[in-house]
C-alpha positions in Angstrom: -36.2 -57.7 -30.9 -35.0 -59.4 -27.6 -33.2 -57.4 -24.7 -29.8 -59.5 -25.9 -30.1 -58.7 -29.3 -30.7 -55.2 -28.1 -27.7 -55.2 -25.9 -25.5 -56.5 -28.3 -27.2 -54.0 -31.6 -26.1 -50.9 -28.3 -22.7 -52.9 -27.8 -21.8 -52.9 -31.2 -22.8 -49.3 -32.0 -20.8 -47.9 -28.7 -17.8 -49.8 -29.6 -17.8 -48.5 -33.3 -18.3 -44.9 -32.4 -15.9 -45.2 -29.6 -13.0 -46.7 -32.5 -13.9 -43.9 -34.3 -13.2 -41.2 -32.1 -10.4 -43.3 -31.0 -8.8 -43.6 -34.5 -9.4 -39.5 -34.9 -8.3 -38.4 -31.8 -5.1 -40.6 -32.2 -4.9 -38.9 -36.1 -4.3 -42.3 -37.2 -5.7 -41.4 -40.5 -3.9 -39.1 -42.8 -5.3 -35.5 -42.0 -6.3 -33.8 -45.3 -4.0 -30.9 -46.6 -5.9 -28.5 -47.0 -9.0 -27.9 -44.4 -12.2 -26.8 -45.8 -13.6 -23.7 -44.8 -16.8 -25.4 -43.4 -14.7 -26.8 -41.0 -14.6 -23.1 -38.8 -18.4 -23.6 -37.7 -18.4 -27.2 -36.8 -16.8 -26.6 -32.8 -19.4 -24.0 -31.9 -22.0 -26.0 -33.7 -20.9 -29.0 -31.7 -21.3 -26.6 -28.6 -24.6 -25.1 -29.7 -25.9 -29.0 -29.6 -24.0 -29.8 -26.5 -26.0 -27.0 -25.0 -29.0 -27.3 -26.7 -29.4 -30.7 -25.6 -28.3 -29.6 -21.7 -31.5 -27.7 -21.8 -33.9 -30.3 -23.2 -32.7 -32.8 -20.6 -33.7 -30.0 -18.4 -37.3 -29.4 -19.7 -37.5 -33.2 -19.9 -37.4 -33.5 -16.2 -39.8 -30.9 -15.9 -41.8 -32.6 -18.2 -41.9 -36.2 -16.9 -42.3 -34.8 -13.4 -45.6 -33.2 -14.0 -46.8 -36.2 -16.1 -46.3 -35.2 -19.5 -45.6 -38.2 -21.0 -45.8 -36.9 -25.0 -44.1 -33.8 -24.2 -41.3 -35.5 -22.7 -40.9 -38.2 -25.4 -40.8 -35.1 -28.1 -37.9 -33.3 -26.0 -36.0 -36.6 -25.4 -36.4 -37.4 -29.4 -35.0 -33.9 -30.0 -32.0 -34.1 -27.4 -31.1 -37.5 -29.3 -31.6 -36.0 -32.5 -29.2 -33.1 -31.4 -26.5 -35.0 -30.1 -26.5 -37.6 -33.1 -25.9 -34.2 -35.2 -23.3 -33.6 -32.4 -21.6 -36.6 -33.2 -21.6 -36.2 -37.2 -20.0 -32.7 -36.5 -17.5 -33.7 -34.1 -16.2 -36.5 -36.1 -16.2 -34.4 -39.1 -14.3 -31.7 -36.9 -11.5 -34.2 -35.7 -10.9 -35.9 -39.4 -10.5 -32.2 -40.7 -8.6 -30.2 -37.7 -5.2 -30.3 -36.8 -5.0 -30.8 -32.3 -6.2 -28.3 -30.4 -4.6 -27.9 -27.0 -5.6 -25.6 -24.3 -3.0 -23.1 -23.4 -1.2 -23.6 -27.0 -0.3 -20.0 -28.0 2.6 -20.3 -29.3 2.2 -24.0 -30.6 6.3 -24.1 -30.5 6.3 -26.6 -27.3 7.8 -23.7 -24.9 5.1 -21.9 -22.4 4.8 -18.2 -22.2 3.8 -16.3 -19.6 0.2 -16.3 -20.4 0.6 -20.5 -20.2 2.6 -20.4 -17.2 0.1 -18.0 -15.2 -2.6 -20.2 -17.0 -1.4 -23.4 -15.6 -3.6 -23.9 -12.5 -6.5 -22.8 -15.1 -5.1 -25.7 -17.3 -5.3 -28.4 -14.6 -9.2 -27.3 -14.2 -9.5 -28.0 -17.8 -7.9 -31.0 -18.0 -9.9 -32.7 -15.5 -13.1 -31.2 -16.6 -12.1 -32.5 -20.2 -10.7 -36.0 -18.9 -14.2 -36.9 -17.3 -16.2 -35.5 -20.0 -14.3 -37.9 -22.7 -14.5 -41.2 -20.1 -18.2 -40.0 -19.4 -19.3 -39.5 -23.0 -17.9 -42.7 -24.1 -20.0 -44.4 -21.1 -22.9 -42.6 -21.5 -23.3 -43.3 -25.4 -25.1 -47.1 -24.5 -26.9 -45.6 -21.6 -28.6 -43.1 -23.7 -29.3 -46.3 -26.3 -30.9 -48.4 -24.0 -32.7 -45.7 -22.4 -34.4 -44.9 -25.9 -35.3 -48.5 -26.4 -37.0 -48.9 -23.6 -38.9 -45.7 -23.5 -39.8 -46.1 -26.7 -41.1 -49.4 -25.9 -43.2 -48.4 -23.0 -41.3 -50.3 -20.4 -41.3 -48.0 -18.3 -39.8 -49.6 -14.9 -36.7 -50.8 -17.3 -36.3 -46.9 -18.3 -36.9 -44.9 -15.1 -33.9 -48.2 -13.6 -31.7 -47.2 -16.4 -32.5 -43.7 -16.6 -31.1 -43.2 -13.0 -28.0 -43.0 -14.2 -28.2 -41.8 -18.0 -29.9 -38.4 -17.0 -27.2 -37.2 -14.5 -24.2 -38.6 -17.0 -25.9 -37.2 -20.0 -26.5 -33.8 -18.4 -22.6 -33.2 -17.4 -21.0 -34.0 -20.4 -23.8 -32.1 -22.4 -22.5 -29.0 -20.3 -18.6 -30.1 -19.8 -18.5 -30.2 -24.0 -19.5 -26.7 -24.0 -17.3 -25.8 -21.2 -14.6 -26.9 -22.7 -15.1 -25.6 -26.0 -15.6 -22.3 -24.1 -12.0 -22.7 -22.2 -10.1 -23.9 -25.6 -12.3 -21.6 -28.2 -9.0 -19.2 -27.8 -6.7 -21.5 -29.0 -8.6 -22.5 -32.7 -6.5 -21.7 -35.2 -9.1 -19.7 -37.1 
């Protein structure tokens, strides 16, 4: 497979998953009445991968740093394997779940006085959550075309590309569990 065909195979899959969280995020399609009971587990299993995969980037480092190539191959596969399951879950989680808003006690549109002493709180979280989403949407063909070419042994392409993926990849692996640590309050279950 060419670097173009490559390029476009990444292109195409970033801008599908990108409409898709796009599409559930907006609730453009109709929400389901009733929400199954599965649907509980899927944010702290979305933060369990988030996490999980913040600490396989870190052992990967370690790893590629003191030359082992195999190893580091085996932890990347698994962080990609984790955050794929990451993104089953969360799209499964944002078809099924009504909003979730940080600060939302009373879900009536008036703040309390828990929200209004929570507001500075609130600004932290937005901003953390505002670069996560614009981060994890450009990280997504990063982290494709640093598979490829790892996985293709070209290894000056990788460590060029790979510059950027790992730093990118590593904050909104820990921003998704931050934030589902800040607005894990406000679940309705």
């Amino acid at each position: 497979m060419s670097d173009k065909a490559v390029f476009r195979l990444v292109s195409a899959i970033s801008i599908f998953v990108l409409g898709v969280v796009v599409i559930l995020n907006r609730k453009i399609l109709p929400q389901p009445e009733v929400m199954p009971g599965f649907v509980q587990y899927l944010p702290p299993l979305n933060a369990l991968m988030n996490g999980s995969c913040f600490v396989l980037l870190l052992f990967s480092l370690w790893a590629i740093k003191g030359k082992k190539i195999q190893l580091h191959k085996k932890i990347n596969l698994t962080a990609f394997f984790f955050s794929s399951i990451f993104l089953v879950s969360y799209i499964l989680a944002h078809f099924f779940m009504p909003d979730v808003k940080y600060g939302d006690l009373d879900h009536n549109g008036t703040l309390t006085d828990v929200e209004k002493a929570e507001a500075p709180v609130r600004g932290l979280y937005l901003i953390i959550l505002t670069t996560h989403i614009i981060l994890a949407a450009g990280v997504l063909p990063l982290i494709l075309l640093s598979f490829w070419y790892g996985l293709k042994n070209e290894v000056i392409k990788h460590k060029k590309i790979v510059r950027f993926t790992y730093p990118l990849w590593l904050y909104v692996t820990i921003t998704g569990v931050v934030v589902y640590l800040m607005v894990k309050p406000y679940y309705p279950f």
